[in-house]
N, CA, C and O of each residue as an XYZ file, in Angstrom:
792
protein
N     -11.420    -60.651    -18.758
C     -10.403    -59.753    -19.270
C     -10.829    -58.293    -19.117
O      -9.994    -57.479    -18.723
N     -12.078    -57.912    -19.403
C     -12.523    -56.276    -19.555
C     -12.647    -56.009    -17.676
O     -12.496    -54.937    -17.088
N     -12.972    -57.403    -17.054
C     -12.900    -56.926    -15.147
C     -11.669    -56.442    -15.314
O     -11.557    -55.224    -15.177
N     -10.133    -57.436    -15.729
C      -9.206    -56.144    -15.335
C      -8.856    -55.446    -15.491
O      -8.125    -54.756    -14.781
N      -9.279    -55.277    -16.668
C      -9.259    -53.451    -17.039
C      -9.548    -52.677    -16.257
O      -8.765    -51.864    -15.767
N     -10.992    -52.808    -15.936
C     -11.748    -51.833    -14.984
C     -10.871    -51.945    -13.826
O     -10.147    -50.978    -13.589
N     -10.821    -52.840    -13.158
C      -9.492    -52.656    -12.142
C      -8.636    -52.017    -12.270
O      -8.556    -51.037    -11.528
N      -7.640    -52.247    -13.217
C      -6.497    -51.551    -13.527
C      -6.781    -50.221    -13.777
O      -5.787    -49.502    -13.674
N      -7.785    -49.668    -14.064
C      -8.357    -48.331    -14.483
C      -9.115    -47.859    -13.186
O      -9.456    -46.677    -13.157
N      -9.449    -48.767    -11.972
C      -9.901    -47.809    -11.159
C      -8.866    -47.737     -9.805
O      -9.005    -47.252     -8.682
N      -7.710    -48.496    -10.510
C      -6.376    -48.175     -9.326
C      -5.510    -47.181     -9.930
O      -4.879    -46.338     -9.293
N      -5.510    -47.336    -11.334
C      -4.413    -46.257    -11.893
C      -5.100    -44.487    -11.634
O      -4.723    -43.428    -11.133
N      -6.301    -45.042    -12.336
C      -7.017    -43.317    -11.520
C      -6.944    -42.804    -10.442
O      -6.534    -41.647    -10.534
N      -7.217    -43.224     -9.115
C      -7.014    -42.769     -8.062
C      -5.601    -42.477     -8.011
O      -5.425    -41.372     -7.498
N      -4.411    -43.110     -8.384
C      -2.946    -42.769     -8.441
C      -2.736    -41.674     -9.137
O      -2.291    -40.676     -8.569
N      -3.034    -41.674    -10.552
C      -2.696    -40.346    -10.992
C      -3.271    -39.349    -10.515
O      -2.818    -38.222    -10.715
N      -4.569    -39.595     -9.668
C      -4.879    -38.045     -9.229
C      -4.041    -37.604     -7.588
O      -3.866    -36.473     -7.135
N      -3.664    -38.882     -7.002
C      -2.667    -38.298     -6.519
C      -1.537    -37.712     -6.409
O      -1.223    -36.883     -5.556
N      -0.535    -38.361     -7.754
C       0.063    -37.875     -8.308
C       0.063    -36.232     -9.036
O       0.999    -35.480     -9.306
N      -1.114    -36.117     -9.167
C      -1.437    -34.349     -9.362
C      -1.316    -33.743     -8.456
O      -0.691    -32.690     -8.587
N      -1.789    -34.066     -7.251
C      -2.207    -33.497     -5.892
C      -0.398    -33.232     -5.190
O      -0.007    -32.194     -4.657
N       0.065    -33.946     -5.313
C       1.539    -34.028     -4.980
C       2.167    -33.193     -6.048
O       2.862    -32.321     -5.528
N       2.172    -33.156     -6.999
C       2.554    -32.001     -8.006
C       2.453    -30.976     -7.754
O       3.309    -30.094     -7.814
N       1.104    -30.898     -7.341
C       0.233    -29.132     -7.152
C       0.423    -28.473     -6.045
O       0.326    -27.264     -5.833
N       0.821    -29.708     -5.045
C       1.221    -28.883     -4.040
C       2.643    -28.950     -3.785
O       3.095    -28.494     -2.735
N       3.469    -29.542     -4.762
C       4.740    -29.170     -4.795
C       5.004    -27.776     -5.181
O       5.808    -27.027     -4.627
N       4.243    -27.498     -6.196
C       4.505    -26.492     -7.148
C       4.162    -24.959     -6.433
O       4.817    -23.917     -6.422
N       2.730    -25.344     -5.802
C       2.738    -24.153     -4.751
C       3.279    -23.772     -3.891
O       3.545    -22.632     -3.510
N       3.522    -24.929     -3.445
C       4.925    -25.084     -2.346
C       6.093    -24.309     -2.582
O       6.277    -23.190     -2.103
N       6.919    -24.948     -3.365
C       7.872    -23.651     -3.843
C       7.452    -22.338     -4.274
O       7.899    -21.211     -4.059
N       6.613    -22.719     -4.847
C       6.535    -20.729     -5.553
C       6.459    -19.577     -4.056
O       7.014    -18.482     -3.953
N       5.482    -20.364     -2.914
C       5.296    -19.944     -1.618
C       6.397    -20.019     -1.271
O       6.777    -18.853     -1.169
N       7.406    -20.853     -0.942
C       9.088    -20.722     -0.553
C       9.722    -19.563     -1.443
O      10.477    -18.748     -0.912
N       9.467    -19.505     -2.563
C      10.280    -18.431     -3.526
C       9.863    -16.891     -2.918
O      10.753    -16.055     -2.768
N       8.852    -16.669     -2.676
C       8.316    -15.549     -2.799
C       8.836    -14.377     -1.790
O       9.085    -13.195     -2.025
N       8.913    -15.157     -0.544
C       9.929    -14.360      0.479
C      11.509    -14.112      0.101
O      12.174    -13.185      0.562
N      12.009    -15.138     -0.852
C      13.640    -14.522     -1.144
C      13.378    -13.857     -2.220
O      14.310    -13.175     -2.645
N      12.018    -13.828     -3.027
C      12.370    -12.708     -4.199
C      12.178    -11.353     -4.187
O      12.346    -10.464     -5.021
N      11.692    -11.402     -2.770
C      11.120    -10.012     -1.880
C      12.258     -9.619     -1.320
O      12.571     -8.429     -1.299
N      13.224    -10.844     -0.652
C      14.417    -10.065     -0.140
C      15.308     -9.548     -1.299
O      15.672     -8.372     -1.273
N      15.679    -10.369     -2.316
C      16.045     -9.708     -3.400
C      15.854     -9.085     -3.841
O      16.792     -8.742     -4.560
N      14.732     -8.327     -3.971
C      14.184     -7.089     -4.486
C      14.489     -5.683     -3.096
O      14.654     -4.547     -3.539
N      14.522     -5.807     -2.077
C      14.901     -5.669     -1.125
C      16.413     -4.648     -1.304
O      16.836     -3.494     -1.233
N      16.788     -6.031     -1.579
C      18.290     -6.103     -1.998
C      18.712     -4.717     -2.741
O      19.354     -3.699     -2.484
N      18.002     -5.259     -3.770
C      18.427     -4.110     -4.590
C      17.842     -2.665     -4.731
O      18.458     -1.772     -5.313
N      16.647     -2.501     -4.176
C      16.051     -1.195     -3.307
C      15.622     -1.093     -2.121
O      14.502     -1.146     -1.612
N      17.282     -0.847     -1.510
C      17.420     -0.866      0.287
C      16.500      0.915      0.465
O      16.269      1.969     -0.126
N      16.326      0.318      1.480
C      15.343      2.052      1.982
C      17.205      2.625      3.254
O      17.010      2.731      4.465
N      18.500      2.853      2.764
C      19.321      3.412      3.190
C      19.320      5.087      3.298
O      18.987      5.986      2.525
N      19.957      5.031      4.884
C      19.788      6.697      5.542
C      18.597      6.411      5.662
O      17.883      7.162      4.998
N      17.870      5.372      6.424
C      16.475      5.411      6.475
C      16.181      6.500      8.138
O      15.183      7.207      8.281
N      17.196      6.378      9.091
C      16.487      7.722      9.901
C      16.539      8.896      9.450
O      15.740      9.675      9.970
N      17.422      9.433      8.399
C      17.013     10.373      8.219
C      16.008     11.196      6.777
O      15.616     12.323      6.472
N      15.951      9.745      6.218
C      14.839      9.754      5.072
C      13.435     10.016      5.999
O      12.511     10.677      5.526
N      13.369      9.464      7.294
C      12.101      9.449      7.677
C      11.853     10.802      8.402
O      10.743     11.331      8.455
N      13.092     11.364      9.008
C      13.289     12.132     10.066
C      12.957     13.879      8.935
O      12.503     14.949      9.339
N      13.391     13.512      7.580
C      13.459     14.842      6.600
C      12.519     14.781      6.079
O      12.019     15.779      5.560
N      11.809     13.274      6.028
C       9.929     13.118      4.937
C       9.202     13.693      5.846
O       8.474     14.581      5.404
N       9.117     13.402      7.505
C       8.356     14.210      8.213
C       8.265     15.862      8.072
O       7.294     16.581      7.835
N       9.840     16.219      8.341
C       9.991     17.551      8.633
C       8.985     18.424      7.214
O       8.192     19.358      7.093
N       9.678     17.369      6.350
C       9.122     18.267      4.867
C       7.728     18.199      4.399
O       7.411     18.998      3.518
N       6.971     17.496      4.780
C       5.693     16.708      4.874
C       5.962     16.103      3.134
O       5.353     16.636      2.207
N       6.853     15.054      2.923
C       7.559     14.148      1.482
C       6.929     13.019      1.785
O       6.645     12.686      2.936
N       6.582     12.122      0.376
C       6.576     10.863      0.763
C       7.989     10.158      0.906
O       8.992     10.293      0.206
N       7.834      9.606      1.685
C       9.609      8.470      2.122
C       9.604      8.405      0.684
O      10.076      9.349      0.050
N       9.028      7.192     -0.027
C       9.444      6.667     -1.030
C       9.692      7.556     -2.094
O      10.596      7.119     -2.805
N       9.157      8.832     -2.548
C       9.781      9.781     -3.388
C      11.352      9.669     -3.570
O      12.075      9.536     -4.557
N      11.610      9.794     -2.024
C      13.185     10.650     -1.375
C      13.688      9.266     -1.204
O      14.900      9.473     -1.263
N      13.580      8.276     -1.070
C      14.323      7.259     -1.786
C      14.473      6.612     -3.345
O      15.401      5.909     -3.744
N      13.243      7.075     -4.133
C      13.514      7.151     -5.496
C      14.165      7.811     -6.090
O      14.622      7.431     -7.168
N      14.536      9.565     -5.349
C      15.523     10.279     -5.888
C      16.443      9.941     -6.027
O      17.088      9.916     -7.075
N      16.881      9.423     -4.480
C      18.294      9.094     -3.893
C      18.595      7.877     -4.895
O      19.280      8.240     -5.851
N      18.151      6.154     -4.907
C      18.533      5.643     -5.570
C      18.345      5.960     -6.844
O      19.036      5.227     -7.551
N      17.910      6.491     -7.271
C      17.945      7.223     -9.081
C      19.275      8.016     -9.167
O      20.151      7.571     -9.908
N      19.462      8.989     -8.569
C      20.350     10.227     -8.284
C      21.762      9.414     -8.526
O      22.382      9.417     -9.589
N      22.131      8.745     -7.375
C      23.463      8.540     -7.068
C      23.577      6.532     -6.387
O      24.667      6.110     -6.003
N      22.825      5.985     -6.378
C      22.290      4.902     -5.958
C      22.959      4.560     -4.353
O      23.635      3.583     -4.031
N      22.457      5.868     -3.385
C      22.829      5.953     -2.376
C      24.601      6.382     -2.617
O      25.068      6.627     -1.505
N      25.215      6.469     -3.251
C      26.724      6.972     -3.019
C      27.111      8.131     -2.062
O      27.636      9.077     -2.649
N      27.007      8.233     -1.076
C      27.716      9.550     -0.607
C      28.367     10.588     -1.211
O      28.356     11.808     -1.052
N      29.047      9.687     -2.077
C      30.504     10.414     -2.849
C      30.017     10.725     -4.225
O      30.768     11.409     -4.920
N      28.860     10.326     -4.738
C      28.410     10.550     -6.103
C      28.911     11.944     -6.045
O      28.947     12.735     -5.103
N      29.533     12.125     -8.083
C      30.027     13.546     -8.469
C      29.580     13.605     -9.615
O      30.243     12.826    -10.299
N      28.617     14.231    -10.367
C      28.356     14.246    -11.755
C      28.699     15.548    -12.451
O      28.626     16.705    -12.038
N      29.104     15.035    -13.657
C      29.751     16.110    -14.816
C      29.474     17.374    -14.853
O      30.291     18.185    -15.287
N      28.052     17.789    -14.317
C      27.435     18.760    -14.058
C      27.395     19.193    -12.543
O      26.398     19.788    -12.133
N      28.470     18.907    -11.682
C      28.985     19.323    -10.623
C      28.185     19.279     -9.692
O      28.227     20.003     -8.698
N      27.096     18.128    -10.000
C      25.855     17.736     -8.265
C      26.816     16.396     -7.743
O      27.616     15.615     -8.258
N      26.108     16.688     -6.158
C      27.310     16.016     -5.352
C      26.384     15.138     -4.686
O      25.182     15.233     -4.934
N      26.846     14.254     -3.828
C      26.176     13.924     -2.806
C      24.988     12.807     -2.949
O      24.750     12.494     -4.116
N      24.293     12.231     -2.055
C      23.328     11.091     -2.457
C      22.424     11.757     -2.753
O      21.584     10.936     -3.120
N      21.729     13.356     -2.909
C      20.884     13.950     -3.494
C      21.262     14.518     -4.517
O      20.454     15.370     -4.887
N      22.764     14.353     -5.583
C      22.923     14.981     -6.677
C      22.897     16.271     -6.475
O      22.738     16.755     -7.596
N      22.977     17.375     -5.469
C      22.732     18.950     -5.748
C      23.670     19.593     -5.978
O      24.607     19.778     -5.201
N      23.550     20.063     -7.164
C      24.439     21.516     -7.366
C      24.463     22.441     -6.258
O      23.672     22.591     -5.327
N      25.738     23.137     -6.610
C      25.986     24.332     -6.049
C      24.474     25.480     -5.398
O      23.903     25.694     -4.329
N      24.384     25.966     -6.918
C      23.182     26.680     -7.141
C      21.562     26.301     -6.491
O      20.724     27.121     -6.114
N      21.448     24.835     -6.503
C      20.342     24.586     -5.885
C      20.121     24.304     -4.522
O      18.989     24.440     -4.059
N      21.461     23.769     -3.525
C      22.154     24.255     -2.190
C      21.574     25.592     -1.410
O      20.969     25.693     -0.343
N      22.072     26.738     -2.529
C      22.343     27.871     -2.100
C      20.854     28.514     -1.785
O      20.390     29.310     -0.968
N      20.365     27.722     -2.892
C      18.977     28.588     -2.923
C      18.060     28.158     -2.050
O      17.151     28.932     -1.749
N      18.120     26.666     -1.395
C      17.377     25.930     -0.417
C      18.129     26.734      0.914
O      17.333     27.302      1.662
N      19.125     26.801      1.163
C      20.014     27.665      1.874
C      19.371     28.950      2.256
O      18.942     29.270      3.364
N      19.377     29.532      1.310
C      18.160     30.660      1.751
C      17.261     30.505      1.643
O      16.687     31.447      2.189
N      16.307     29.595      1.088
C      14.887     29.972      1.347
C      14.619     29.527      2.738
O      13.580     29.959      3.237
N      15.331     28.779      3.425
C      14.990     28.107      4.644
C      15.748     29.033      5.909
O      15.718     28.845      7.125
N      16.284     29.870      5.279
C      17.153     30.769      6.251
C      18.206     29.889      7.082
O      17.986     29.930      8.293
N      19.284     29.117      6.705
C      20.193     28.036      7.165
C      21.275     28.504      7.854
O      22.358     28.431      7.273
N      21.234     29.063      9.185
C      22.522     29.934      9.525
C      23.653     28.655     10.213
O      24.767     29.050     10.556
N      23.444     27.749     10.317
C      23.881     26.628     10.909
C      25.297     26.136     11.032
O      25.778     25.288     11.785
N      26.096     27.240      9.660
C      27.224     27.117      9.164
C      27.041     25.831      8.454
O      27.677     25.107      9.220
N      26.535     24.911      7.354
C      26.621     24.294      6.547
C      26.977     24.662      5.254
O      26.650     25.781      4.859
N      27.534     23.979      4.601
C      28.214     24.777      3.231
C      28.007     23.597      2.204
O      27.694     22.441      2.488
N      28.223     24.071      1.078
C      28.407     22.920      0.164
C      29.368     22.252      0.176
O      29.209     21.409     -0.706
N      30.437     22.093      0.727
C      31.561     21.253      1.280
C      30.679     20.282      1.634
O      30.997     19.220      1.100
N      29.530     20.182      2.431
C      29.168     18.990      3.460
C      28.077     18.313      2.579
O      27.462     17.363      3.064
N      27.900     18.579      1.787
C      27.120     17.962      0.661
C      27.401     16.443      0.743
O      26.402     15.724      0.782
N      28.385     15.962      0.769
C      28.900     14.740      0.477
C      28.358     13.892      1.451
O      28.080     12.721      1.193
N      28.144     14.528      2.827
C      27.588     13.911      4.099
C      25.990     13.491      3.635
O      24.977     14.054      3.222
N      26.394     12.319      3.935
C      24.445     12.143      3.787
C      23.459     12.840      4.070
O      22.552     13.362      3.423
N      23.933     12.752      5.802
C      22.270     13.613      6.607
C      21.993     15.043      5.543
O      20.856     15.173      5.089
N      22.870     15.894      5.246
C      23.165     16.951      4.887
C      22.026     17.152      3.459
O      21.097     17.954      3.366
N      22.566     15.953      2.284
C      22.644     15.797      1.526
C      21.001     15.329      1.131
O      20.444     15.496      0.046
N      20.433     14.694      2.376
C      18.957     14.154      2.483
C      18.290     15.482      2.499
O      17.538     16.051      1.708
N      18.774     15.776      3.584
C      17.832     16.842      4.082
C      17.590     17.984      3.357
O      16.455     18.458      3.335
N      18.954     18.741      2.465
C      18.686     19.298      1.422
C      18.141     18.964      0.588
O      17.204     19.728      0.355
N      18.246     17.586     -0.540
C      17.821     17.200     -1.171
C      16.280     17.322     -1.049
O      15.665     17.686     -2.051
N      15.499     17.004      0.276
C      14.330     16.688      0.527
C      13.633     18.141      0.748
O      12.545     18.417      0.242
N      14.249     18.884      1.422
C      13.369     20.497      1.422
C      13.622     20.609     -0.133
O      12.570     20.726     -0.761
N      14.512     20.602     -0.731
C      14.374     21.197     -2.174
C      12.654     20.478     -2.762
O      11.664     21.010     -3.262
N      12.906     19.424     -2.478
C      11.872     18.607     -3.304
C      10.355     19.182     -2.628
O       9.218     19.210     -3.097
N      10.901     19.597     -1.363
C       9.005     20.153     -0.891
C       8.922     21.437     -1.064
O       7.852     22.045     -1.051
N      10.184     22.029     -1.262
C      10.247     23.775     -2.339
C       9.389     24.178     -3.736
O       8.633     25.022     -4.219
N      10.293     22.574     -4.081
C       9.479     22.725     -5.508
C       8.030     22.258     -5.298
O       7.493     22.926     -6.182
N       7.284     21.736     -4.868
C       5.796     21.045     -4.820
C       5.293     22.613     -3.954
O       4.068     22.664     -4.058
N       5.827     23.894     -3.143
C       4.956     24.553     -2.906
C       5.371     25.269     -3.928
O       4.473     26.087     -4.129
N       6.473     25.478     -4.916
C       6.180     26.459     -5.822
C       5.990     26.031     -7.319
O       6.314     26.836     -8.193
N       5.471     24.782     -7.665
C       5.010     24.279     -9.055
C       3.613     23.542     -8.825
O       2.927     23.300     -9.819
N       3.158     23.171     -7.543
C       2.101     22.317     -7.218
C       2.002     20.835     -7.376
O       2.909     20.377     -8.071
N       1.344     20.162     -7.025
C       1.635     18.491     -6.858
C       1.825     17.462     -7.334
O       1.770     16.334     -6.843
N       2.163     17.951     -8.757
C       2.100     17.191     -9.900
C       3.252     16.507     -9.235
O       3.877     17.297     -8.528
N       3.734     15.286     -9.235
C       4.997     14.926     -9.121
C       6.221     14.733    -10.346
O       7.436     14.922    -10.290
N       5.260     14.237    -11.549
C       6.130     14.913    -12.997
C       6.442     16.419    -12.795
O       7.563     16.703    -13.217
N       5.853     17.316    -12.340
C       6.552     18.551    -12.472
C       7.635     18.377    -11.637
O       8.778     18.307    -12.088
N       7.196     18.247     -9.599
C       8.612     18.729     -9.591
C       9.494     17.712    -10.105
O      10.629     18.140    -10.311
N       9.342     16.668    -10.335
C      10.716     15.751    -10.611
C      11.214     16.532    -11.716
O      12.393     16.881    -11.784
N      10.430     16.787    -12.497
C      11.186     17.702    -14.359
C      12.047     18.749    -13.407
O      13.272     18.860    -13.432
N      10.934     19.658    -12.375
C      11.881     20.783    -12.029
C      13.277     20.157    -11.464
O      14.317     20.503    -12.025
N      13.320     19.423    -10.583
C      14.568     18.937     -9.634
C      15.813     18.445    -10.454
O      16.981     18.200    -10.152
N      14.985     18.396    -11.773
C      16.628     17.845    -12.686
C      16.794     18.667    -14.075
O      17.631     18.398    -14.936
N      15.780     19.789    -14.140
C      15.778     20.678    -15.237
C      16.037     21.812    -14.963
O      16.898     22.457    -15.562
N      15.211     22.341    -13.834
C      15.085     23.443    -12.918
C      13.330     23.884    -13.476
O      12.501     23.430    -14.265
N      13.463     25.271    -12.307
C      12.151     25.669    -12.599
C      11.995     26.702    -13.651
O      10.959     27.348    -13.808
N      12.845     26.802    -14.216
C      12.499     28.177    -15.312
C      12.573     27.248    -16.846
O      12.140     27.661    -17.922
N      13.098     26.190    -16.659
C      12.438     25.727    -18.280
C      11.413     25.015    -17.878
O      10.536     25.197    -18.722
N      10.841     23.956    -16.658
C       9.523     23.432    -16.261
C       8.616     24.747    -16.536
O       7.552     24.445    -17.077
N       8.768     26.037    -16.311
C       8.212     27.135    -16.505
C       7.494     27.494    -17.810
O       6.391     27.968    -18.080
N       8.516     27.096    -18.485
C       8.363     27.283    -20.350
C       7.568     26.052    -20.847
O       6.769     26.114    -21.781
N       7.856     24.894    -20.128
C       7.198     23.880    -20.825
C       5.383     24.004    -20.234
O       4.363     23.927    -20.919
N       5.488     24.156    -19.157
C       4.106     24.512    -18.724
C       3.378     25.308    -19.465
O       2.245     24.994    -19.829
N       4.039     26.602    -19.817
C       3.645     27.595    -20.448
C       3.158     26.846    -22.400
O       2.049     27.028    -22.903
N       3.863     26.373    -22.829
C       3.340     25.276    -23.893
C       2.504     24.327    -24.136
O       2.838     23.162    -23.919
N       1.182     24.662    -24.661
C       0.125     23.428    -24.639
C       0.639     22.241    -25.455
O       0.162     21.108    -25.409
N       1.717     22.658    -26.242
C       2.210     21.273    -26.802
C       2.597     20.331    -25.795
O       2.455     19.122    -25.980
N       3.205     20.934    -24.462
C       3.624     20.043    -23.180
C       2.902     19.731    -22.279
O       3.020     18.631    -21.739
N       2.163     20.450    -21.978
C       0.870     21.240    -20.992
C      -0.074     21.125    -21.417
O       0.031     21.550    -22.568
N      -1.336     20.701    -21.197
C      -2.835     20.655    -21.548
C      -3.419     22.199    -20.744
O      -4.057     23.165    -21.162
N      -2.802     21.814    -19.349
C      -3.345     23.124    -18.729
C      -2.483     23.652    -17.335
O      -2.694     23.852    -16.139
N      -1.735     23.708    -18.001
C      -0.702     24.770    -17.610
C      -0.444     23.768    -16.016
O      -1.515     24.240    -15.635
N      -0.217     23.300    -15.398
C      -0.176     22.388    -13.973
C       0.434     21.297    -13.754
O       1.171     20.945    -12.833
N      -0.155     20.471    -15.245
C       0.704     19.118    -15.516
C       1.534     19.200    -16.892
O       1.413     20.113    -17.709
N       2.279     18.245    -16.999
C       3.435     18.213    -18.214
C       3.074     16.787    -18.508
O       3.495     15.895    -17.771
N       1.906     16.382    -20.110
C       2.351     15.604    -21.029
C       3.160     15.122    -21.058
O       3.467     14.099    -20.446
N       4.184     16.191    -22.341
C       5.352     15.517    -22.215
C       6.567     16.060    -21.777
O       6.566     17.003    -20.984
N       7.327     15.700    -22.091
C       8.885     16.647    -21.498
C       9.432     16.375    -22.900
O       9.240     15.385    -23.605
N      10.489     17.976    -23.263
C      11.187     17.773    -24.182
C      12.321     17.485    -24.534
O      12.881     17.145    -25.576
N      12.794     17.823    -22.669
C      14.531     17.165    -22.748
C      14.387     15.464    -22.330
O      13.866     15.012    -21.310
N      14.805     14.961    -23.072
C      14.832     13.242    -23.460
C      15.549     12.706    -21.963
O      15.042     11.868    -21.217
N      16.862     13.422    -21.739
C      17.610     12.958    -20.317
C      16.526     13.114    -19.045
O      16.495     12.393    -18.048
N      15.497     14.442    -19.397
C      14.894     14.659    -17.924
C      13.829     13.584    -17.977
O      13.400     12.877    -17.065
N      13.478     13.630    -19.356
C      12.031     12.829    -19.555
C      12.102     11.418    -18.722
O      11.399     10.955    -17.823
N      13.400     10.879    -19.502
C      13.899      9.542    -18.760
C      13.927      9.705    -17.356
O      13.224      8.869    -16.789
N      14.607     10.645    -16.467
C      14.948     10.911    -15.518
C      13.162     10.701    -14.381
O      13.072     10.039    -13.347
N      12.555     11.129    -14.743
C      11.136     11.628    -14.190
C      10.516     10.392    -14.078
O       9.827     10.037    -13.122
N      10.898      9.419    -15.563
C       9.715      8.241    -15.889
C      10.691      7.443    -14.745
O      10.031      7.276    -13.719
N      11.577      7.096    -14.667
C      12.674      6.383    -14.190
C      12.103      6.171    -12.336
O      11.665      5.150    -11.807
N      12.381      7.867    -11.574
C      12.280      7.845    -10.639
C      10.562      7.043    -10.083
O      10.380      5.953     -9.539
N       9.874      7.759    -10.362
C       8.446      7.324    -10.493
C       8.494      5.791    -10.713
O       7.980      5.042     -9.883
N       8.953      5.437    -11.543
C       8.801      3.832    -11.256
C       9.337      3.314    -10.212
O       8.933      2.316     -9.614
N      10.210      3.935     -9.971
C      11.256      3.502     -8.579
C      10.589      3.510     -7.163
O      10.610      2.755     -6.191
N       9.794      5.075     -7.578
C       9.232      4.990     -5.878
C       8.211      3.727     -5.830
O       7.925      3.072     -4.828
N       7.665      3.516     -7.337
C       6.161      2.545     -7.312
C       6.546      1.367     -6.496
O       5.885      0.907     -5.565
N       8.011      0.797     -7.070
C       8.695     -0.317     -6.725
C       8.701     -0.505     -4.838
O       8.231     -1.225     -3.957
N       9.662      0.802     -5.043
C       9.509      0.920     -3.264
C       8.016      0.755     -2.421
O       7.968      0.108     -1.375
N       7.101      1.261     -2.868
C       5.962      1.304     -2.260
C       4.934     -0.158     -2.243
O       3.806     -0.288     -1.768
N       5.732     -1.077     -2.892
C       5.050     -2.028     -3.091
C       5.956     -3.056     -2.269
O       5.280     -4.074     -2.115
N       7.206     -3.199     -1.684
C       8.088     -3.876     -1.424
C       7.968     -3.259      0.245
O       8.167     -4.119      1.103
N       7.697     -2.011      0.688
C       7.345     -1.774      2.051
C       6.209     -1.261      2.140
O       5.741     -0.987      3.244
């Protein structure tokens, strides 16, 4: 009686450990099948769109791509047509005022206007010199310029100027407008996302 035990115990063992083995590599199995559609899905939902001229304006500007697609999908989530309450247009969100001023600092005789804002290429390319405007005139913090690009530079100015915000005058702690604060933490995660997905 105890022989068939041992029998029965040295056939059922070898089974259940196959039975694991077939489990384990079921299980890896799929997760390895999953992993490429959860990449396209992620994909999905942070397309690198206007990618020639995201690449064609990250060069010109010396930008990282993924910044200028964190703007863009933060900004307007690629919309062309994006219009916000505060009168920024376009898949880079720009006001009037911040147009004008990239406009001249770059000396733009090209006949472009803020009419064409709405046009992508337009809308990149401004968007993207603004963003390498601000990094030569606040320095590399990327919390700064992002605070500047959606606050401007004369309250990033004030907050710098505040060690309550500022440790030393270059980087920004914290931010005190809650919309930009969000705005800054937001994009930054976005580009992280992007940079990990291409």
């Amino acid at each position: 009686m105890q022989e068939n035990r041992r029998r029965r115990t040295r056939i059922v063992w070898p089974r259940f450990l196959c039975f694991l083995a077939v489990v384990g590599f079921l299980i890896v199995g799929g997760v390895l099948l999953l992993m490429p559609a959860a990449d396209q899905a992620a994909r999905a939902l942070y397309p690198r769109t206007y990618r020639e001229w995201v690449e064609q304006y990250s060069k010109e500007y010396a930008m990282d791509q993924n910044l200028i697609y964190a703007v863009a999908k933060t900004e307007s989530n690629f919309d062309p047509n994006a219009h916000s309450k505060a009168d920024a247009r376009g898949v880079m969100q720009l006001t009037k005022d911040a147009f004008e001023w990239v406009q001249y600092r770059i000396k733009d005789d090209s006949g472009v206007t803020y009419d064409n804002i709405f046009e992508p290429e337009v809308a990149i390319r401004y968007g993207t010199c603004l963003l390498s405007l601000l990094r030569d005139e606040m320095g590399d913090d990327p919390r700064v310029i992002l605070a500047s690009y959606h606050a401007g530079m004369g309250a990033v100015n004030k907050w710098l100027k505040d060690p309550e915000y500022s440790p030393d005058g270059k980087t920004l702690e914290k931010i005190p407008y809650p919309d930009t604060n969000w705005y800054v933490e937001r994009v930054i995660e976005t580009m992280e996302i992007y940079k990990k997905l291409y």
